[in-house]
NUMIVEX-965125 format. One record per residue (C-alpha): x, y, z. Coordinates in Angstrom, 2 decimals, always signed. Example, Ala and Ser with C-alpha at 12.3 -4.5 7.8 and 13.67 -1.06 7.14 Angstrom:
% NUMIVEX-965125
X; Y; Z
+12.30; -4.50; +7.80 $
+13.67; -1.06; +7.14 $
This chain:
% NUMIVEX-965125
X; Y; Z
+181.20; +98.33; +39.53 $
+178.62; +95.02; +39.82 $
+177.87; +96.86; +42.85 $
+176.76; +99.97; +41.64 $
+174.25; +98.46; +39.01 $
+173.06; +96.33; +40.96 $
+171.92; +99.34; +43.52 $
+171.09; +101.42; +40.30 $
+168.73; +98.45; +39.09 $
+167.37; +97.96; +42.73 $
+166.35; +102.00; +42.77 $
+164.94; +101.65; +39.65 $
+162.95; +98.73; +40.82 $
+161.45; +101.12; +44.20 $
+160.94; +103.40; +41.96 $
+158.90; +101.42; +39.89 $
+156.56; +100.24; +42.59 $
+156.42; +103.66; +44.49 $
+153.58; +104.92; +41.59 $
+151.38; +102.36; +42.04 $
+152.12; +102.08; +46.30 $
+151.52; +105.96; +46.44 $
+148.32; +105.54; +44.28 $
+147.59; +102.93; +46.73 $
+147.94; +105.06; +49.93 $
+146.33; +108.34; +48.21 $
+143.47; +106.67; +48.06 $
+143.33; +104.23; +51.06 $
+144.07; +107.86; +53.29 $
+141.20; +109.00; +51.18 $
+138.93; +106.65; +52.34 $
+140.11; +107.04; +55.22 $
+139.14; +110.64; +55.72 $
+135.45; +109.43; +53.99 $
+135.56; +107.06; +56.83 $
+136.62; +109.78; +59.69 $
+133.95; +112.58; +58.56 $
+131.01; +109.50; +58.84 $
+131.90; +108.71; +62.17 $
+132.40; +112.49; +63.35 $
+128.51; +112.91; +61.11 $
+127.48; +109.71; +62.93 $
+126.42; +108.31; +59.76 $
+125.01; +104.78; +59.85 $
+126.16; +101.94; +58.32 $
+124.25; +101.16; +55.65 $
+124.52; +105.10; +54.77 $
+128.44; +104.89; +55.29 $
+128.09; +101.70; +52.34 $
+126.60; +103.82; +49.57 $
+129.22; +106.77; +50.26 $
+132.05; +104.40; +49.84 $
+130.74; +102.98; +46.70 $
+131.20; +105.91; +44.74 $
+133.61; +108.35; +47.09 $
+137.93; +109.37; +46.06 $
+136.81; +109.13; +42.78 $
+140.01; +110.63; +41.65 $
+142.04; +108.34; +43.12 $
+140.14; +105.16; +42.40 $
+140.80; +106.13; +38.95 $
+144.52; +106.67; +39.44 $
+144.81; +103.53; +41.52 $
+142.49; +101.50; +39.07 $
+144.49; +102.72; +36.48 $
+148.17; +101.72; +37.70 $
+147.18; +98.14; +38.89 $
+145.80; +97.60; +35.47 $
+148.56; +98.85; +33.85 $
+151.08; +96.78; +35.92 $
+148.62; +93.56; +35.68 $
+149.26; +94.36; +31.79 $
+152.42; +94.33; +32.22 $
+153.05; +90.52; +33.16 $
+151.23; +89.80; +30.44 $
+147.61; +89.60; +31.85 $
+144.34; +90.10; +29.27 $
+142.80; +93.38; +30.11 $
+139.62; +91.70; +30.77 $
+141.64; +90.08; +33.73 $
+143.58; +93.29; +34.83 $
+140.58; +95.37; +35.11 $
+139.10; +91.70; +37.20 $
+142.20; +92.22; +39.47 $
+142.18; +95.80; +39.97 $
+138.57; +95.56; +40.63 $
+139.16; +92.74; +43.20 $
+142.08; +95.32; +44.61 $
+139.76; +98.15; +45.12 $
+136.88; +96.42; +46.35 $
+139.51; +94.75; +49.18 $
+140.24; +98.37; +49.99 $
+136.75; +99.94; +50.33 $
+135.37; +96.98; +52.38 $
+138.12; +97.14; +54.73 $
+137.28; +100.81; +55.54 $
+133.79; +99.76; +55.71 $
+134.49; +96.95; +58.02 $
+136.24; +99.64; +59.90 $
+133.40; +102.11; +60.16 $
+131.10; +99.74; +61.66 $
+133.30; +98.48; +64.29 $
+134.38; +101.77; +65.23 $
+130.76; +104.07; +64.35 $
+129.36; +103.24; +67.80 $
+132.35; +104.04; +69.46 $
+133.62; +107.39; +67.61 $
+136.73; +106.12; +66.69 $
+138.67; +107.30; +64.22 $
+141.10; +105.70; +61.68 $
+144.93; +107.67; +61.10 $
+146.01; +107.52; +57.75 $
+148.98; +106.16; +56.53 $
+152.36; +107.92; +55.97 $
């Protein structure tokens, strides 16, 4: 019986963290594919910069969103949850653009995650 809630609290728990992890993927794989068409368009850097700043704007919302809302949820100020989730995002988008200039000379491409 122990057993069973504990698994039952445990699902609940994955479940939990799936919103804000698939919010999280939609739009890292989104930035991604931003990332992919500017190397196929052989876009420069700085170029490839000002796209990211503003592209997935769906998703930045949905992921800026969540990690407020979970932020909020340990008790953080919203003034510090929107801090965080800005932090979050930016950590994102300068990845991918870290990305694009190591692999824009070279045509690489990045594969999105699953």
């Amino acid at each position: 019986m122990i057993t069973r809630i504990a698994t039952a609290l445990l699902s609940m728990a994955a479940m939990k963290g799936d919103a804000l992890d698939n919010a999280r993927k939609a739009f890292n794989n989104c930035m991604i594919e931003v990332h992919n068409v500017a190397v196929t368009e052989k876009s420069t850097p700085s170029a490839f910069i000002k796209t990211s700043d503003t592209a997935c704007p769906t998703e930045r919302a949905a992921y800026r969103e969540l990690l407020v809302k979970s932020e909020r949820s340990y008790g953080s100020s919203l003034a510090d949850a929107e801090k965080f989730a800005a932090e979050e995002i930016q950590i994102l988008v300068d990845s991918v653009v870290s990305n694009f200039n190591e692999n824009a000379k070279d045509n690489k491409t990045l594969t999105p995650e699953k």
